[in-house]
Gaussian input, Z-matrix of N, CA and C with variables (Angstrom, degrees):
# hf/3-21g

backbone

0 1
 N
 C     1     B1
 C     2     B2     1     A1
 N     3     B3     2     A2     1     D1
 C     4     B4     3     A3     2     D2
 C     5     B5     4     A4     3     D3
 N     6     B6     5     A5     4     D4
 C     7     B7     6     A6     5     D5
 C     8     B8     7     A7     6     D6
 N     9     B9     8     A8     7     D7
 C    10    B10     9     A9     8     D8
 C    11    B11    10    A10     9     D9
 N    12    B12    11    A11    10    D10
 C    13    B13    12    A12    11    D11
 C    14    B14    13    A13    12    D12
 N    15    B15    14    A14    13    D13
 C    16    B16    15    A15    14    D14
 C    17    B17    16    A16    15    D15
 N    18    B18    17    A17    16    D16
 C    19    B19    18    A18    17    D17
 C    20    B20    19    A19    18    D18
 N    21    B21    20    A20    19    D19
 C    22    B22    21    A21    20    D20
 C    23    B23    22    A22    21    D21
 N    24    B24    23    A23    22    D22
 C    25    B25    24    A24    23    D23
 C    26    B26    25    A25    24    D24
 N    27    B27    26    A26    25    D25
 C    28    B28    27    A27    26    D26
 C    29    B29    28    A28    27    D27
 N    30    B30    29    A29    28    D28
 C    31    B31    30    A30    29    D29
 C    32    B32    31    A31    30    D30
 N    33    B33    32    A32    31    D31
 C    34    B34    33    A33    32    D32
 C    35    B35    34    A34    33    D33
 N    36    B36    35    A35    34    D34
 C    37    B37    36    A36    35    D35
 C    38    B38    37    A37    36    D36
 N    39    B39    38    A38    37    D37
 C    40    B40    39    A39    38    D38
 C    41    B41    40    A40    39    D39
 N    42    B42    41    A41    40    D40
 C    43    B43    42    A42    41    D41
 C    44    B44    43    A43    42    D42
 N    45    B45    44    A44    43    D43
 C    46    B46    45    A45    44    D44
 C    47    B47    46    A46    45    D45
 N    48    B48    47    A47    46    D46
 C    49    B49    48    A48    47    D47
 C    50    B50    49    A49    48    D48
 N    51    B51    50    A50    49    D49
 C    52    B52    51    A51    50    D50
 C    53    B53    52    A52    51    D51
 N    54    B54    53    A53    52    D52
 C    55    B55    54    A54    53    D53
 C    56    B56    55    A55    54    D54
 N    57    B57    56    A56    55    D55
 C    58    B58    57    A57    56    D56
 C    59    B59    58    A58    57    D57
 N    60    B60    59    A59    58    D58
 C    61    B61    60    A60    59    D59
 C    62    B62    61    A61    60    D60
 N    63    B63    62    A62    61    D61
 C    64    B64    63    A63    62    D62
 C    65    B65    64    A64    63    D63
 N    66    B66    65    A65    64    D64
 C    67    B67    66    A66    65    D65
 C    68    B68    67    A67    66    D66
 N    69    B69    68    A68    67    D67
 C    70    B70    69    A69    68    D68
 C    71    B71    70    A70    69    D69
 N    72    B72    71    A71    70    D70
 C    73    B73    72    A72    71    D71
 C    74    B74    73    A73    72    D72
 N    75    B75    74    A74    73    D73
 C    76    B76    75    A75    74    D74
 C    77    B77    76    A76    75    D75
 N    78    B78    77    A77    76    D76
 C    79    B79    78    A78    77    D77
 C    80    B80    79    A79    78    D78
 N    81    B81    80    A80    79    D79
 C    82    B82    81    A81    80    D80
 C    83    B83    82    A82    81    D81
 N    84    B84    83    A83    82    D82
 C    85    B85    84    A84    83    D83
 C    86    B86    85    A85    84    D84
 N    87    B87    86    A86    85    D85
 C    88    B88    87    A87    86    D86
 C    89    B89    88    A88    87    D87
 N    90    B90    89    A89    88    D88
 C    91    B91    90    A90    89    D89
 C    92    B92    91    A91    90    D90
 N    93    B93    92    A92    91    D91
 C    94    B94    93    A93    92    D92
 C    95    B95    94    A94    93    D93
 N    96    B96    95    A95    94    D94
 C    97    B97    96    A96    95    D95
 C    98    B98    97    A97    96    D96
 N    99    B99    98    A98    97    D97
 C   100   B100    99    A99    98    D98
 C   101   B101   100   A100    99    D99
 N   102   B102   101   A101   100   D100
 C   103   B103   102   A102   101   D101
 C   104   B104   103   A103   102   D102
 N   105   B105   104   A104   103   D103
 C   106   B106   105   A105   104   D104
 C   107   B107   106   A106   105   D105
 N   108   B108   107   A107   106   D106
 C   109   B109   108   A108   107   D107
 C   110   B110   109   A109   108   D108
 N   111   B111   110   A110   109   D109
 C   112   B112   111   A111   110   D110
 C   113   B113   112   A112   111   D111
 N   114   B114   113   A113   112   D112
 C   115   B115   114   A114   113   D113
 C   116   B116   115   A115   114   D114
 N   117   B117   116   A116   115   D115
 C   118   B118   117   A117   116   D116
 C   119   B119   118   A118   117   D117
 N   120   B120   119   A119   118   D118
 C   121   B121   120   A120   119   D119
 C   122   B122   121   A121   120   D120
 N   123   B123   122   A122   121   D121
 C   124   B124   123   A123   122   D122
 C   125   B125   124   A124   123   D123
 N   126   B126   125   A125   124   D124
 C   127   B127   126   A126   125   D125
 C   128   B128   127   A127   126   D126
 N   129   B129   128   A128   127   D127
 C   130   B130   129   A129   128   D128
 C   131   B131   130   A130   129   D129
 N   132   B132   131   A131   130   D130
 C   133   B133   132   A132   131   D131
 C   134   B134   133   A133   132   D132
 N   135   B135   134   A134   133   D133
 C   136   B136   135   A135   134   D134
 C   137   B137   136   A136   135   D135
 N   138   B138   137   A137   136   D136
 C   139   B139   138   A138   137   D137
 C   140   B140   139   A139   138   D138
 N   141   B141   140   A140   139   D139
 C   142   B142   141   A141   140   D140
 C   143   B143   142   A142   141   D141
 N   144   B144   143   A143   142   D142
 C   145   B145   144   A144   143   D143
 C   146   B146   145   A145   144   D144
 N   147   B147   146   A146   145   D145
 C   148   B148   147   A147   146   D146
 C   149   B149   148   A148   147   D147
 N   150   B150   149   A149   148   D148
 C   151   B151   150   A150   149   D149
 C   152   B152   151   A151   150   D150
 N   153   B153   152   A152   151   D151
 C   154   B154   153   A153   152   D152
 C   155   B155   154   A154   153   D153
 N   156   B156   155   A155   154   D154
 C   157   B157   156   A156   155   D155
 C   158   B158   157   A157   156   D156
 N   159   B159   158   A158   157   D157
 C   160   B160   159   A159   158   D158
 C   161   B161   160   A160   159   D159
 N   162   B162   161   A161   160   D160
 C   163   B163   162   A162   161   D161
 C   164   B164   163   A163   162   D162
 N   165   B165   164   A164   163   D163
 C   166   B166   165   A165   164   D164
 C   167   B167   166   A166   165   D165
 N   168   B168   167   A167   166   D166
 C   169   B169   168   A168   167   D167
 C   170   B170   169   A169   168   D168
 N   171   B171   170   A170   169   D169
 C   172   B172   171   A171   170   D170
 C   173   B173   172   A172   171   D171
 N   174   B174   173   A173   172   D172
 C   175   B175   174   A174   173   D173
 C   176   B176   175   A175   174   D174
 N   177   B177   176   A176   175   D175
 C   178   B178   177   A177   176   D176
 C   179   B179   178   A178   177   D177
 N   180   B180   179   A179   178   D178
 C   181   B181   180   A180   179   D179
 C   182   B182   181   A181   180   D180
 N   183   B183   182   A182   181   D181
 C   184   B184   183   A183   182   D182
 C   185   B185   184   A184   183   D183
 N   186   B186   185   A185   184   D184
 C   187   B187   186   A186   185   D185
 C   188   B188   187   A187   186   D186
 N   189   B189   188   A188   187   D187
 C   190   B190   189   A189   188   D188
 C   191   B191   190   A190   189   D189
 N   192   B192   191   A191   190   D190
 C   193   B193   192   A192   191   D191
 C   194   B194   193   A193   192   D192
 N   195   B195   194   A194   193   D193
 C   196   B196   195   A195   194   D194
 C   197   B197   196   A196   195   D195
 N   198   B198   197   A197   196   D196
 C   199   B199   198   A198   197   D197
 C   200   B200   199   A199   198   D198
 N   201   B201   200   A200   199   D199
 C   202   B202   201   A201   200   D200
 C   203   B203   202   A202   201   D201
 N   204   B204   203   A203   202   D202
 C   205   B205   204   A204   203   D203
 C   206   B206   205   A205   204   D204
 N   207   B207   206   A206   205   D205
 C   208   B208   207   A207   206   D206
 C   209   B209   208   A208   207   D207
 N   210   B210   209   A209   208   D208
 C   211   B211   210   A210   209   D209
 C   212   B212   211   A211   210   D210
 N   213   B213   212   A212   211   D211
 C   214   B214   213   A213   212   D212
 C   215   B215   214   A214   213   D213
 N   216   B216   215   A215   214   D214
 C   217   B217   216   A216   215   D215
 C   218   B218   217   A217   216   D216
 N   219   B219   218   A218   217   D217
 C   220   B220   219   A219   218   D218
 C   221   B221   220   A220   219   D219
 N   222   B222   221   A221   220   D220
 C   223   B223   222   A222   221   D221
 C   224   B224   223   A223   222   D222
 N   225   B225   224   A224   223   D223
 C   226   B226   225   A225   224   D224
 C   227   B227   226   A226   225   D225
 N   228   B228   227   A227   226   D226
 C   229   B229   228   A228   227   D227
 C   230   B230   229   A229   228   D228
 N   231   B231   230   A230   229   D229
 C   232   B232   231   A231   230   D230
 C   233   B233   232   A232   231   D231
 N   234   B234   233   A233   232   D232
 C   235   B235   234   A234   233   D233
 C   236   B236   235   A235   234   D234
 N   237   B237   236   A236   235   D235
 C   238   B238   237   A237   236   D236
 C   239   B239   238   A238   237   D237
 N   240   B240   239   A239   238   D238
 C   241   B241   240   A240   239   D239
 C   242   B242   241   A241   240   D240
 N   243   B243   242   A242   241   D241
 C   244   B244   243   A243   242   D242
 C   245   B245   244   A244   243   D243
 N   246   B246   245   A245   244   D244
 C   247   B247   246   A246   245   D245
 C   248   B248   247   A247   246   D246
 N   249   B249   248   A248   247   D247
 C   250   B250   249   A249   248   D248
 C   251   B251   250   A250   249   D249
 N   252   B252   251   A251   250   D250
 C   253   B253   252   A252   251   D251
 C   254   B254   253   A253   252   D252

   B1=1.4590
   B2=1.5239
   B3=1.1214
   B4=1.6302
   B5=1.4651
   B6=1.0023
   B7=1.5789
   B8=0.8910
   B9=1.1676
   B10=1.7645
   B11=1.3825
   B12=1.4722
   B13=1.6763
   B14=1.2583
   B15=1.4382
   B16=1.9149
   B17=1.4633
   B18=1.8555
   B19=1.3700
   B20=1.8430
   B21=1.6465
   B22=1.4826
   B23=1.5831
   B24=1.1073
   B25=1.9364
   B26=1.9768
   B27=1.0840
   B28=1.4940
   B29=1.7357
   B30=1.6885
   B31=1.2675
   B32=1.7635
   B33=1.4524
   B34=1.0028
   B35=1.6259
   B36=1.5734
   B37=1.1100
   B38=1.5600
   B39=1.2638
   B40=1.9640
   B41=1.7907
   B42=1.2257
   B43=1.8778
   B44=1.1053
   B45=1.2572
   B46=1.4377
   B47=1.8665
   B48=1.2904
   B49=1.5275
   B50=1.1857
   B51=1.5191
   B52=1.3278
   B53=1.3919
   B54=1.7765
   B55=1.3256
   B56=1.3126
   B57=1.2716
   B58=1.8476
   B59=1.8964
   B60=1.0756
   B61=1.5825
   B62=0.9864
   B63=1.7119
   B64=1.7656
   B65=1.5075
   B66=1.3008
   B67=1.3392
   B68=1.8985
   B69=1.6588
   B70=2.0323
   B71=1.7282
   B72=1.4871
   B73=1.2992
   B74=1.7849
   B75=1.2801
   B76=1.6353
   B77=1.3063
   B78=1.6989
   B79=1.1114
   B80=1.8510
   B81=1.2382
   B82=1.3288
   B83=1.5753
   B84=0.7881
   B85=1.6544
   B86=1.6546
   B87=1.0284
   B88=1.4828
   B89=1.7139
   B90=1.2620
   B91=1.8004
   B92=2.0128
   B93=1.4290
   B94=1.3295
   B95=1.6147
   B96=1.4190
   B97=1.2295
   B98=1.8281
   B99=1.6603
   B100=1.4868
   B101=1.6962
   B102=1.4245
   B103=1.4552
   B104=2.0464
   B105=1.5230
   B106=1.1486
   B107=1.9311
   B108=0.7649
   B109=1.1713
   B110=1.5330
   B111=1.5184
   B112=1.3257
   B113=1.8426
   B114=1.2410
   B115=1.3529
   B116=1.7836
   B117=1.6721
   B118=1.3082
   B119=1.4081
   B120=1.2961
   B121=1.3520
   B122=2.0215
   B123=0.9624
   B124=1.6560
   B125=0.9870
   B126=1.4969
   B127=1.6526
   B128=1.0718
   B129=2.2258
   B130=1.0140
   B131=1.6598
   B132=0.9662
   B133=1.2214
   B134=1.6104
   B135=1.2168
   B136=1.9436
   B137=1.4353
   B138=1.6416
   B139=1.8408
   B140=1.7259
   B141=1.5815
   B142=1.0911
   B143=1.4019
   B144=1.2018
   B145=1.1238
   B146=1.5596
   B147=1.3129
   B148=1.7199
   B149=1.6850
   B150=1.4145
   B151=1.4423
   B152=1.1604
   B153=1.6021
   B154=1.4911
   B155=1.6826
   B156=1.1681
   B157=1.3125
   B158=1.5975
   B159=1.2772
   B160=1.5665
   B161=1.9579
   B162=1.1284
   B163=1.6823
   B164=1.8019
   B165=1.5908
   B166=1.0675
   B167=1.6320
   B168=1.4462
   B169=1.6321
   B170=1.8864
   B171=2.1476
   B172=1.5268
   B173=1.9506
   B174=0.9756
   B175=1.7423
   B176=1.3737
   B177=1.6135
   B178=1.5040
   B179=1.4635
   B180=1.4942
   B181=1.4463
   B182=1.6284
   B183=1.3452
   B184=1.3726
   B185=1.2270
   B186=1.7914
   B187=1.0857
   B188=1.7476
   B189=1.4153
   B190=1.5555
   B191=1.0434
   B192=1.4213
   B193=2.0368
   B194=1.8314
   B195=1.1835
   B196=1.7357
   B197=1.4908
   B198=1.8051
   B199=1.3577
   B200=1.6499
   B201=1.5087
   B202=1.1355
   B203=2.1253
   B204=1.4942
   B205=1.2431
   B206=1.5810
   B207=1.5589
   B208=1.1051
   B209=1.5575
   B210=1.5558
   B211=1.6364
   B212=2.0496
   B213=1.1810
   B214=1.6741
   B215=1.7768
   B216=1.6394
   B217=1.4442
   B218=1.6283
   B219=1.2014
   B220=1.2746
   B221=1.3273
   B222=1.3342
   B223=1.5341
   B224=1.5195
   B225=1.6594
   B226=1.9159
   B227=1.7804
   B228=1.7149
   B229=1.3774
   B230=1.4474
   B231=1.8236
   B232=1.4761
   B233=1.7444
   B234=1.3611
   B235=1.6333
   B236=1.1604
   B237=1.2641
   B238=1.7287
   B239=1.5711
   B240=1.3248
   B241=1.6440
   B242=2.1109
   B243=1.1476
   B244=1.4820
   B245=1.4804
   B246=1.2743
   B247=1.6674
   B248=1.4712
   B249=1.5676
   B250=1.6417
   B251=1.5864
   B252=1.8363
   B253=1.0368
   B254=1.4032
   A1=109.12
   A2=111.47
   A3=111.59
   A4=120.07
   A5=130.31
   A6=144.06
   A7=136.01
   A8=130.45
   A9=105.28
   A10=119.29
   A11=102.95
   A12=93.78
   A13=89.17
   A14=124.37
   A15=129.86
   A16=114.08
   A17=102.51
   A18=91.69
   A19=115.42
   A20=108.70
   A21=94.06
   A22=119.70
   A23=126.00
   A24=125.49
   A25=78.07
   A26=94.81
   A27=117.15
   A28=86.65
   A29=102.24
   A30=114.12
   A31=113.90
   A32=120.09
   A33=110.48
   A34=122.37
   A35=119.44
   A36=91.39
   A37=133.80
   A38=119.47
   A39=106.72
   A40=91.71
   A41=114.70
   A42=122.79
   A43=89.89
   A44=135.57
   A45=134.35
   A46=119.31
   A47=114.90
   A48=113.61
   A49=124.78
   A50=140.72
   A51=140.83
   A52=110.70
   A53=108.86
   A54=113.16
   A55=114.51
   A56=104.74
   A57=129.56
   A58=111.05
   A59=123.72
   A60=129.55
   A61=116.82
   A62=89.99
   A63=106.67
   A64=112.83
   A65=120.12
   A66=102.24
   A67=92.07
   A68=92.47
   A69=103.18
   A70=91.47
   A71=98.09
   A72=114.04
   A73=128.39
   A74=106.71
   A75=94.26
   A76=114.76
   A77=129.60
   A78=112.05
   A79=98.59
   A80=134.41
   A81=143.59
   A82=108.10
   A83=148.16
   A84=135.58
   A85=96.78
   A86=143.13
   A87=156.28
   A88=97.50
   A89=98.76
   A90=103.84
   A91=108.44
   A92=101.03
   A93=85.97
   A94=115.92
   A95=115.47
   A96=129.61
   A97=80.21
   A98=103.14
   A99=105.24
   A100=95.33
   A101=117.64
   A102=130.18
   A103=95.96
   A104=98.61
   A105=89.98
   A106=123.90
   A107=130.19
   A108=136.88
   A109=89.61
   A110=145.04
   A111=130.50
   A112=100.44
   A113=111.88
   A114=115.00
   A115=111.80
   A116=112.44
   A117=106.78
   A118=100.12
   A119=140.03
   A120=140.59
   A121=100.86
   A122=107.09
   A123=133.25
   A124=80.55
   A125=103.23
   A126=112.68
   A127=124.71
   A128=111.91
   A129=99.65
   A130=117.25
   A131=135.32
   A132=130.03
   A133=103.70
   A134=122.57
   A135=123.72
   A136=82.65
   A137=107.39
   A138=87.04
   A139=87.40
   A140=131.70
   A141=150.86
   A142=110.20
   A143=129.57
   A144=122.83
   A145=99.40
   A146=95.44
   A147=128.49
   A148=119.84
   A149=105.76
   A150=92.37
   A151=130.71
   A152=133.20
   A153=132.57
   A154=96.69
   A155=94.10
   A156=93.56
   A157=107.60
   A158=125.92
   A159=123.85
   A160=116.29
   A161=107.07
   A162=104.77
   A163=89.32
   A164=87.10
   A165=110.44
   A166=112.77
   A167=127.28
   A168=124.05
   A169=68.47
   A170=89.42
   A171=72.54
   A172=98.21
   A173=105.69
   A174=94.91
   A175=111.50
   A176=119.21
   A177=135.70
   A178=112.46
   A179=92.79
   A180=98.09
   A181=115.32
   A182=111.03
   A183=118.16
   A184=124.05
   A185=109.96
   A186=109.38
   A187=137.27
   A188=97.43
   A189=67.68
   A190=124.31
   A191=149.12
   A192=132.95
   A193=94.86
   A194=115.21
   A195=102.98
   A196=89.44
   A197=114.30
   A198=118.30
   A199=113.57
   A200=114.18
   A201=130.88
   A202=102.41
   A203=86.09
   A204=113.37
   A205=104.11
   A206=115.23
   A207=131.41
   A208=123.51
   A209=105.24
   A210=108.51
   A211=85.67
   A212=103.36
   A213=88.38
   A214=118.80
   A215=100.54
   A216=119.71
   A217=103.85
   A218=132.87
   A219=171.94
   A220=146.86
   A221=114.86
   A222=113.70
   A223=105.65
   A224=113.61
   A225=107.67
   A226=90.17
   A227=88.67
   A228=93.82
   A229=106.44
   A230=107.37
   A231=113.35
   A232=94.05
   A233=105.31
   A234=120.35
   A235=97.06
   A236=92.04
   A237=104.49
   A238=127.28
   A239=105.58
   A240=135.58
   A241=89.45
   A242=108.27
   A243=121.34
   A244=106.55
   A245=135.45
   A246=122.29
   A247=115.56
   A248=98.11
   A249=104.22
   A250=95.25
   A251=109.22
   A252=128.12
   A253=121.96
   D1=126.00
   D2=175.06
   D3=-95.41
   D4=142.03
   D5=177.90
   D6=-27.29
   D7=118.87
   D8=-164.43
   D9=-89.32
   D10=169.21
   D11=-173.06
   D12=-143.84
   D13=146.84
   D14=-174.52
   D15=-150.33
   D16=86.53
   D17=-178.03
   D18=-47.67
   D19=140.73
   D20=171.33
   D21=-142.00
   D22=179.32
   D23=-171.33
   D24=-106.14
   D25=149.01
   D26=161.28
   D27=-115.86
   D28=140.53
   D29=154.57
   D30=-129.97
   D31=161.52
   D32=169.69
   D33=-127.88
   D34=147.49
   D35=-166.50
   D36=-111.79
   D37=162.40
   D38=-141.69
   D39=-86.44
   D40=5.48
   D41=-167.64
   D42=-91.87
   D43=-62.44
   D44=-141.45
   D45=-139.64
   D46=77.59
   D47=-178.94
   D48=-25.84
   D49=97.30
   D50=165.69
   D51=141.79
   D52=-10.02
   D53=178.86
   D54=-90.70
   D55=136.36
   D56=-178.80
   D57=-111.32
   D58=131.15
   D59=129.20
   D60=-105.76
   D61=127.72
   D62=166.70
   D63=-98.39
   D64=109.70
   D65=-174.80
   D66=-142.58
   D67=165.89
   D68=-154.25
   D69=-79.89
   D70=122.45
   D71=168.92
   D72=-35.96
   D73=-35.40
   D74=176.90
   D75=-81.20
   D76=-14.78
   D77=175.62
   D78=-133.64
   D79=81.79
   D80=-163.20
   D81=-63.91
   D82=-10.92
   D83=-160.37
   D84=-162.96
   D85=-29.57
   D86=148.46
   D87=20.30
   D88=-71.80
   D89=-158.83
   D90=-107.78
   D91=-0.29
   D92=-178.36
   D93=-99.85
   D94=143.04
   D95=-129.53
   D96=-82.32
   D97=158.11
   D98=-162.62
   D99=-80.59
   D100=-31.57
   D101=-177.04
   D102=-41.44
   D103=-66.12
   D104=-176.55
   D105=-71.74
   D106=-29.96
   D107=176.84
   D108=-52.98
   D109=-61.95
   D110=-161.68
   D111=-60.44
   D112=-60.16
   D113=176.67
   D114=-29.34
   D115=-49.89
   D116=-157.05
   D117=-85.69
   D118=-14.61
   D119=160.23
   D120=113.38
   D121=-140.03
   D122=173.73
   D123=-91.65
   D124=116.33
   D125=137.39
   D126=-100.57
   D127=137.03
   D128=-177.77
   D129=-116.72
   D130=169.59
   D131=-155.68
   D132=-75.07
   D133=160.31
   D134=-170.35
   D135=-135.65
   D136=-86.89
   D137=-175.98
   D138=-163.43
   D139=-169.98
   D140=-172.98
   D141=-118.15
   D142=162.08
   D143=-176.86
   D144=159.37
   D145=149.47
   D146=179.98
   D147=-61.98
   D148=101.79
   D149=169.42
   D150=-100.32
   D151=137.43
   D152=-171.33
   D153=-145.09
   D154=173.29
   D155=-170.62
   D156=-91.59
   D157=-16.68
   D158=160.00
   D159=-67.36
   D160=-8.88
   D161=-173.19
   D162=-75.56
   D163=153.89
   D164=177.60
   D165=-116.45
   D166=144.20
   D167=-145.62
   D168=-148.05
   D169=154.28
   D170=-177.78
   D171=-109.80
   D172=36.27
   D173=179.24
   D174=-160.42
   D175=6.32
   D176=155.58
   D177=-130.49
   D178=161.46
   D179=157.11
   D180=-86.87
   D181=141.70
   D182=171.10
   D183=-38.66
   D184=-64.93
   D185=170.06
   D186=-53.67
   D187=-35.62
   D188=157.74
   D189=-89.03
   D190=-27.51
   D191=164.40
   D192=-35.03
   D193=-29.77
   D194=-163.86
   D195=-65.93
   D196=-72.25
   D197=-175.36
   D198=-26.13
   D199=-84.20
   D200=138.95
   D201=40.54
   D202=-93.36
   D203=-157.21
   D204=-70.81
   D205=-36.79
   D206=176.47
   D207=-61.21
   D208=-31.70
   D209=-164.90
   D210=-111.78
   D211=-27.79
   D212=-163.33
   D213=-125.12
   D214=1.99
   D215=169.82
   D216=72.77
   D217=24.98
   D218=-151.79
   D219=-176.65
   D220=143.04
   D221=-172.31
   D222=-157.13
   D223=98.22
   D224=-165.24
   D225=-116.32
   D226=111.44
   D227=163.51
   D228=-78.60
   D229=153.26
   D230=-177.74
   D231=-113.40
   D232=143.62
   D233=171.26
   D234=-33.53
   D235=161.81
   D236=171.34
   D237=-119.66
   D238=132.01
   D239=-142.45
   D240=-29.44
   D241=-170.54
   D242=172.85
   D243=-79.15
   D244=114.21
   D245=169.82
   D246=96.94
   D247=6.64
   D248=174.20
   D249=-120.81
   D250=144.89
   D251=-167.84
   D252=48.00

C-alpha cells in the first residue's frame, strides 16, 4: 500500500482564533456538516498544500488531518488549550 497524499484548502475561522479546516481541495465544503460550518463562521482561505504522512504541521499531527479527511472529508483543528504553544 502506498502513502497517501491529499491535496487540501486550509481554512481559517473568522468566529474563533486558532480554528482551522483542513479539507481536500477539489471538493472544499462537500462533506462538512452545515451545523458546523455556521459555528465555524466565514472561512477564509490560509493556503493549500500537500498532505503525506512525512509533512510536518506545526500544531497537529498529519496523520490525523490525513485520517480526518479520509474517513470524514474533513479535518477541524481546535485552538489550543490556555498555556499551550
Amino acid at each position: 500500500m502506498t502513502d497517501p497524499k491529499i491535496m487540501c484548502s486550509v481554512y481559517r475561522s473568522d468566529k474563533k482564533e486558532g480554528m482551522y479546516i483542513y479539507v481536500p481541495k477539489q471538493e472544499p465544503f462537500e462533506n462538512v456538516p452545515e451545523a458546523l460550518l455556521q459555528t465555524f463562521g466565514t472561512p477564509g482561505h490560509v493556503m493549500d498544500l500537500m498532505l503525506t504522512p512525512d509533512r510536518t504541521l506545526a500544531r497537529v499531527d498529519v496523520r490525523q488531518v490525513i485520517q480526518g479527511i479520509q474517513q470524514n472529508g474533513y479535518y477541524l483543528q481546535m485552538p489550543p488549550l490556555e498555556g499551550q504553544f
